[in-house]
C-alpha positions, 0 to 999 in steps of 0.5 A: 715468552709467558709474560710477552703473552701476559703483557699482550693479553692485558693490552688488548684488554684496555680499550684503546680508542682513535679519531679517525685520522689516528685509526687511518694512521694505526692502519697505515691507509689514507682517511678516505681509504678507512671512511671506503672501509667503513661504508663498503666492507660488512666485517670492517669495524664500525666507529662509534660516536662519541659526541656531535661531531666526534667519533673514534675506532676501537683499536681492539677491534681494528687488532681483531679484524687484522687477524682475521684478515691474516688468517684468511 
């Protein structure tokens, strides 16, 4: 059980990104549900731009924002 906790903890450390066909799979939601998200929910993660025409999810954010949706 302590190194279950361990693993998750050094998991969630790394970051873990996604494109946005990737973050919409991760979430199980269609893309225009997760580009909705983004536009239409203060508290949804924001994606960031990594290029011209390239942006990704940080996943540890995405992790995070589910917890706080379960705790609600």
């Amino acid at each position: 059980m302590k190194q279950a906790v361990s693993d998750e903890l050094a998991r969630r450390k790394e970051r873990r990104y996604a494109r946005p066909t990737g973050a919409a799979q991760y979430l199980g939601v269609s893309l225009a549900t997760l580009w909705r998200w983004n536009a239409e929910r203060d508290d949804f993660p924001r994606p960031r731009k990594i290029g011209p025409r390239a942006t990704v999810w940080d996943l540890n954010e995405i992790d995070a924002w589910l917890d706080a949706q379960q705790a609600k």
